[in-house]
Steps between C-alpha positions, in 0.01 A plus 500: 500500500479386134658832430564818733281766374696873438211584781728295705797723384303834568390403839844372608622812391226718674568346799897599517336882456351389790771373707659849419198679615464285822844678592385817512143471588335626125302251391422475129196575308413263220543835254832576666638085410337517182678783382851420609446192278315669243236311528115569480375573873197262425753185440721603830113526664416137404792327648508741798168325568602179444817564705276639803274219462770250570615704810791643360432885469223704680381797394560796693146771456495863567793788481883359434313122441617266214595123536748346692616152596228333754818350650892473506649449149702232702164263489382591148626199288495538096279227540226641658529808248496272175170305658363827642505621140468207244322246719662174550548312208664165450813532262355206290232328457495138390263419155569118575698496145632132589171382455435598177801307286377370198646142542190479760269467244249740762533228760799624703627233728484578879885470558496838239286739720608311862616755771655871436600531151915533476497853366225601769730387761769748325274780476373434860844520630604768296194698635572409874863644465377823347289552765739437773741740354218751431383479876854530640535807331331818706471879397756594709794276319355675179503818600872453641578361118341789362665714715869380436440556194404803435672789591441643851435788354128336329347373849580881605292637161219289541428550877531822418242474195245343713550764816420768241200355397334487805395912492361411163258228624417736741401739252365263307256327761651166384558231779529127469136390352545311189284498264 
C-alpha cells in the first residue's frame, strides 16, 4: 500500500465493465476491456489473472465466454482489488532513523530505540484507517458513483459495446484463457 499501482486503477475500472456486463449476461473478454481502455490486451490479461486468482473474476471458456465477477459486486471491497493486484504492502516502513542521531556518538541510548517509534505509530494508524475505508468500499457503491455520473446514456453504449462483441469472439475462437 506504499502507493496504489495504475494496475490498481485499470482493474478497478475493468471490473465496473464488468458489473455492466453481469446485467446483461455478456461477459468480457480480456481483448474486449483492453480496448475500451485502450490498453494493450496483454496488460488487461495480467491483472485479469491476478484478479481471478484472488477470487474475484472467473473466466468464462468456450462460445459467448469472457470474464465476469466470481461474485456480487456488493462483496468485492477496493481492498481486496488493490491487494489482489499490488500485493499487500505496508504504507511505511520504519529505517529506525532515531537511532542514528549524531549526539549518540554510535552508542544510542536504549530510551532512543524503546517501543514503536512516534512516527511509526502515525504511519501505522494512518495505514489502519486507509484500509478500513478501502474495505468499506465495494464495487457496487463504485459502480453506482460511476453511474451518477455519467450520463445514462454511457452505461447504455457500453453494454451495448460489449453485447456486440460477443459474435466477434465467436468468430474469432477467443474465450476467456489468458495468456
Amino acid at each position: 500500500m506504499a502507493h496504489v499501482s495504475a494496475g490498481v486503477e485499470y482493474a478497478l475500472h475493468s471490473l465496473l465493465f464488468l458489473v455492466d456486463a453481469e446485467e446483461t449476461g455478456h461477459p468480457a473478454s480480456a481483448r474486449d476491456l483492453a480496448e475500451l481502455q485502450q490498453l494493450s490486451s496483454e496488460y488487461v490479461a495480467k491483472l485479469l489473472t491476478k484478479l481471478q486468482k484472488a477470487g474475484i473474476v472467473v473466466a468464462r471458456e468456450g462460445i459467448g465466454g469472457g470474464f465476469a465477477l466470481a461474485r456480487p459486486a456488493t462483496e468485492i471491497t477496493a481492498l481486496e482489488v488493490i491487494e489482489a493486484v499490488d500485493g499487500r504492502k505496508a504504507l511505511f516502513e520504519c529505517k529506525e532513523i532515531r537511532g542514528q542521531c549524531a549526539l549518540f556518538g554510535g552508542h544510542t541510548p536504549a530510551w532512543a530505540v524503546d517501543g514503536v517509534c512516534s512516527i511509526h505509530a502515525v504511519m501505522i494508524e494512518a495505514e489502519k484507517r486507509a484500509r478500513e475505508v478501502m474495505a468499506a468500499h465495494t464495487l457496487a457503491g463504485i459502480a453506482g458513483r460511476a453511474a451518477a455520473k455519467a450520463p445514462k446514456e454511457h452505461a447504455d453504449d457500453v453494454r451495448d459495446w460489449l453485447a456486440a462483441r460477443t459474435p466477434q469472439r465467436r468468430r474469432r475462437g477467443d474465450s476467456a484463457k489468458v495468456e
